[in-house]
C-alpha atoms as a printed R data frame, in Angstrom:
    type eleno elety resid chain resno       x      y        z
1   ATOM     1    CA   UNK     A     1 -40.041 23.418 -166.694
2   ATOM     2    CA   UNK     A     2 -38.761 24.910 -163.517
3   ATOM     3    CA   UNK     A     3 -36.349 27.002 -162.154
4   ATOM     4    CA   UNK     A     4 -35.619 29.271 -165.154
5   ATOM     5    CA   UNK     A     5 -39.098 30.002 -165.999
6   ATOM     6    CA   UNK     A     6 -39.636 31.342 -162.731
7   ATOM     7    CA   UNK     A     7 -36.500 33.321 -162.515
8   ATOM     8    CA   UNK     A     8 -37.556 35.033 -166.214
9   ATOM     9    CA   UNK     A     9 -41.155 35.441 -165.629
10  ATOM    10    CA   UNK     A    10 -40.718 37.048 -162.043
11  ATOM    11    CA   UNK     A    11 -37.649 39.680 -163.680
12  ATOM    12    CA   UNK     A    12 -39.906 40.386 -166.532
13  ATOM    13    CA   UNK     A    13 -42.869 41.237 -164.108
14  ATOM    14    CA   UNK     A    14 -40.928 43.168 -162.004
15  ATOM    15    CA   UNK     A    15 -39.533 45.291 -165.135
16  ATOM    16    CA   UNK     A    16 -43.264 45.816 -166.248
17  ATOM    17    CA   UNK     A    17 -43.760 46.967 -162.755
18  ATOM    18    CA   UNK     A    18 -41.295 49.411 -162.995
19  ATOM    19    CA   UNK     A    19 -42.304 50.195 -166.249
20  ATOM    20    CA   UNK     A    20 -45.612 50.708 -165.817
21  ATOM    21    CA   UNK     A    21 -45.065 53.464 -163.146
22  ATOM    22    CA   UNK     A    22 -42.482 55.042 -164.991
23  ATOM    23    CA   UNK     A    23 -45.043 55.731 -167.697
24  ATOM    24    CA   UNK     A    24 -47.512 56.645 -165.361
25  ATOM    25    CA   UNK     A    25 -45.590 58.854 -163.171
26  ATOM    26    CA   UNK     A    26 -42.013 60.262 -164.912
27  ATOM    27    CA   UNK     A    27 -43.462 59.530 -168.837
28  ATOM    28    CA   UNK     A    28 -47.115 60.741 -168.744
29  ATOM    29    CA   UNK     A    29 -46.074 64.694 -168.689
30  ATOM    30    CA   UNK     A    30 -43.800 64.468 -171.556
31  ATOM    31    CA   UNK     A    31 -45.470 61.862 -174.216
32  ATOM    32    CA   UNK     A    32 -48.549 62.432 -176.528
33  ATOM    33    CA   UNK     A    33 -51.736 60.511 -175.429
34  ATOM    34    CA   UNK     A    34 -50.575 58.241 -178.444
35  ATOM    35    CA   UNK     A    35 -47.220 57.625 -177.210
36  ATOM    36    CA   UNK     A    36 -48.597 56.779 -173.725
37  ATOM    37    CA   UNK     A    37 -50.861 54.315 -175.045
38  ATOM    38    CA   UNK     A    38 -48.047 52.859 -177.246
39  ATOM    39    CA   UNK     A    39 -45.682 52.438 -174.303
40  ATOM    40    CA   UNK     A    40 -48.411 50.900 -171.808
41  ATOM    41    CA   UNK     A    41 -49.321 48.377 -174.772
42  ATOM    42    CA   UNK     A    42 -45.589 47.099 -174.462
43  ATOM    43    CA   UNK     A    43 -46.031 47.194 -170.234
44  ATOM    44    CA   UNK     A    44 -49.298 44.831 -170.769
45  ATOM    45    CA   UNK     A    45 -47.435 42.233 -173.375
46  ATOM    46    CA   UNK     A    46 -44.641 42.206 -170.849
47  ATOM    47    CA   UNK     A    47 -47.091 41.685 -168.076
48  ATOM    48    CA   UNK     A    48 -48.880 38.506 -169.844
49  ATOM    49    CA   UNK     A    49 -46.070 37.096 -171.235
50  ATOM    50    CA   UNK     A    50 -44.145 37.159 -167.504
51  ATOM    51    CA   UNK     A    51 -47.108 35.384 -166.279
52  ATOM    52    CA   UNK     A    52 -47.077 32.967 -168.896
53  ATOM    53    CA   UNK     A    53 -43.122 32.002 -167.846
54  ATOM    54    CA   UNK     A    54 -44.511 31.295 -164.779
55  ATOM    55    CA   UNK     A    55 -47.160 29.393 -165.436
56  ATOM    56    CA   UNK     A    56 -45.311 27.486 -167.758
57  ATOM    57    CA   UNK     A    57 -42.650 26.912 -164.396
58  ATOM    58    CA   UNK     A    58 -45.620 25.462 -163.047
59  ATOM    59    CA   UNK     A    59 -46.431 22.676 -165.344
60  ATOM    60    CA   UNK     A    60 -44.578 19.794 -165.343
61  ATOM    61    CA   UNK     A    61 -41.921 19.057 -167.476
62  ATOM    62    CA   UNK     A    62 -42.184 19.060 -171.408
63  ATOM    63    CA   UNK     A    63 -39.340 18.195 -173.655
64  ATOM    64    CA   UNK     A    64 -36.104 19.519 -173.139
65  ATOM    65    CA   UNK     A    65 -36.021 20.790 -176.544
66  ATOM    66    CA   UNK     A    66 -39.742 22.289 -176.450
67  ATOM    67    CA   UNK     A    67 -38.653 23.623 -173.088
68  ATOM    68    CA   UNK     A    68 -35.602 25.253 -174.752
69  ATOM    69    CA   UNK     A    69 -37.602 26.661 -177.704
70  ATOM    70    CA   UNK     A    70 -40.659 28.058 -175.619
71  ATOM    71    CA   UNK     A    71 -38.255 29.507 -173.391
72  ATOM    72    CA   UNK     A    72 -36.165 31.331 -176.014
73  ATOM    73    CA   UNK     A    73 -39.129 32.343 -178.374
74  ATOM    74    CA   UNK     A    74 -40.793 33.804 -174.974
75  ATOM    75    CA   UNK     A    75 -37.230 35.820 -173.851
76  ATOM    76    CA   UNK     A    76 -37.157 36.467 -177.791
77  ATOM    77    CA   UNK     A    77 -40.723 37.966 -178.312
78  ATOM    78    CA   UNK     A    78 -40.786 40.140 -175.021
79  ATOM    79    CA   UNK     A    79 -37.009 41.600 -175.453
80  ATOM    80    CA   UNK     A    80 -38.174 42.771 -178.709
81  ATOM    81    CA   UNK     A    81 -41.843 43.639 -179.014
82  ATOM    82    CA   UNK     A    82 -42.383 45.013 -175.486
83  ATOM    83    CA   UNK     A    83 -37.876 46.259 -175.811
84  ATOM    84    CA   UNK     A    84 -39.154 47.992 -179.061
85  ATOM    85    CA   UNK     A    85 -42.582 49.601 -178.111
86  ATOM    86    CA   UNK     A    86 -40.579 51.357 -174.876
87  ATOM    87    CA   UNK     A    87 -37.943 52.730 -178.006
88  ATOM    88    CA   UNK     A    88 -40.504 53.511 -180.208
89  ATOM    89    CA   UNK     A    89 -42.697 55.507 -177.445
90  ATOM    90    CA   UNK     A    90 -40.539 57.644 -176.382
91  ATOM    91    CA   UNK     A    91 -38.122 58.183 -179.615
92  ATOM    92    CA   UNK     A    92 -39.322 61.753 -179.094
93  ATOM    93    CA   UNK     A    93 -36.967 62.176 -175.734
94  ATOM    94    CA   UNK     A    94 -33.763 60.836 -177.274
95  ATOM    95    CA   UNK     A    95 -31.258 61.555 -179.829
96  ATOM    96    CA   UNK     A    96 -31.496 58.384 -181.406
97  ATOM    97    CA   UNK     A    97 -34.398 58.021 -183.713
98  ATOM    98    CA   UNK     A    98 -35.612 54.539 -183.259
99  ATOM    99    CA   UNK     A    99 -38.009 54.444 -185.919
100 ATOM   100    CA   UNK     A   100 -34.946 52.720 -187.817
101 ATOM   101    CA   UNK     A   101 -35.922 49.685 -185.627
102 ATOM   102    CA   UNK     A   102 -39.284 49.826 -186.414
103 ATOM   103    CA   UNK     A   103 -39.834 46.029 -187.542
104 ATOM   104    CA   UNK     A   104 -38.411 44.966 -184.576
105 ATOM   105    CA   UNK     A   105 -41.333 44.873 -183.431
106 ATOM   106    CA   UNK     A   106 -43.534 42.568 -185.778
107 ATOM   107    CA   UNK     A   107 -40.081 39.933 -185.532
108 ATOM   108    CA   UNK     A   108 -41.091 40.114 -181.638
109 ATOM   109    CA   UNK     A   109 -44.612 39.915 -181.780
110 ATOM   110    CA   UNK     A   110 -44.153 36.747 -184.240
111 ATOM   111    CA   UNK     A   111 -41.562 35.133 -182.070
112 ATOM   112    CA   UNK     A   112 -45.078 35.335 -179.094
113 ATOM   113    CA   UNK     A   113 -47.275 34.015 -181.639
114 ATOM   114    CA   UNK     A   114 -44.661 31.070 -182.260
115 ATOM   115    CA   UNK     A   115 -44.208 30.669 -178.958
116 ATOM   116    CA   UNK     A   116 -48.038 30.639 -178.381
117 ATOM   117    CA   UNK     A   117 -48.648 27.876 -181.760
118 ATOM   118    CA   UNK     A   118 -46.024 25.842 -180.535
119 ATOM   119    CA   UNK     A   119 -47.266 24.952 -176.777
120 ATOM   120    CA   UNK     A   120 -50.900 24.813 -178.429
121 ATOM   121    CA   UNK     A   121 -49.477 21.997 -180.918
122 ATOM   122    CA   UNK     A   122 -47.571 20.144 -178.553
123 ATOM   123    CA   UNK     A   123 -50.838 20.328 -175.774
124 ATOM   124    CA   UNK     A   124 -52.624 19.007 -178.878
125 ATOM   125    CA   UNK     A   125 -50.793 16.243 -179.370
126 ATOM   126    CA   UNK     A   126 -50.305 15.065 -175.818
127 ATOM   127    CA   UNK     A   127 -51.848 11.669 -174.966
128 ATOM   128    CA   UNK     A   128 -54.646 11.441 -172.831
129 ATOM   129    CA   UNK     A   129 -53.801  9.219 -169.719
């Protein structure tokens, strides 16, 4: 699946990095034990999903379009679950009150899941050779 995989799972890692020890360091003063928890849930999905592009850059080739639609649903599901959780966490530092966006993050933790029930259907119904 390649190049793009790569490119997308190594950016999203490096972003959980970052997150990660932004929570730890800058965010873990200022947010409730809840919050904290909250925000390092969205640093682990991040984390699993960026390995999972890069497995998936690994593999050999699928479909174009299954390529296309793993790919998206992946980019999809992190952006907004893991996007979300950071908003949600740490609505209490802003202006903005994300809880608006709230079910952003069930439309991003079903575009994983699809993601997920795709490649498990298409695995499925690979031949043996």
């Amino acid at each position: 699946m390649g190049r793009r995989f790569y490119v997308a799972g190594f950016l999203f890692g490096l972003i959980a990095v970052i997150m990660g020890a932004f929570a730890t360091h800058g965010l873990k003063p200022v947010l409730t034990p809840a919050s904290l928890d909250s925000f390092e849930t969205g640093v682990r999905f991040q984390m699993y999903h960026s390995l999972l592009f890069i497995l998936l850059g690994t593999m050999k080739p699928l479909s174009q379009r299954l390529s296309n639609w793993v790919f998206l649903l992946l980019l999809g599901g992190i952006l907004l679950f893991s996007g979300s959780i950071y908003l949600l966490a740490t609505n209490s530092l802003t202006g903005f009150d994300f809880t608006t966006i709230a079910l952003i993050t069930p439309l991003g933790g079903s575009l994983l899941i699809g993601c997920w029930a795709l490649l498990l259907i298409s695995f499925v119904k690979l031949k043996k050779k």
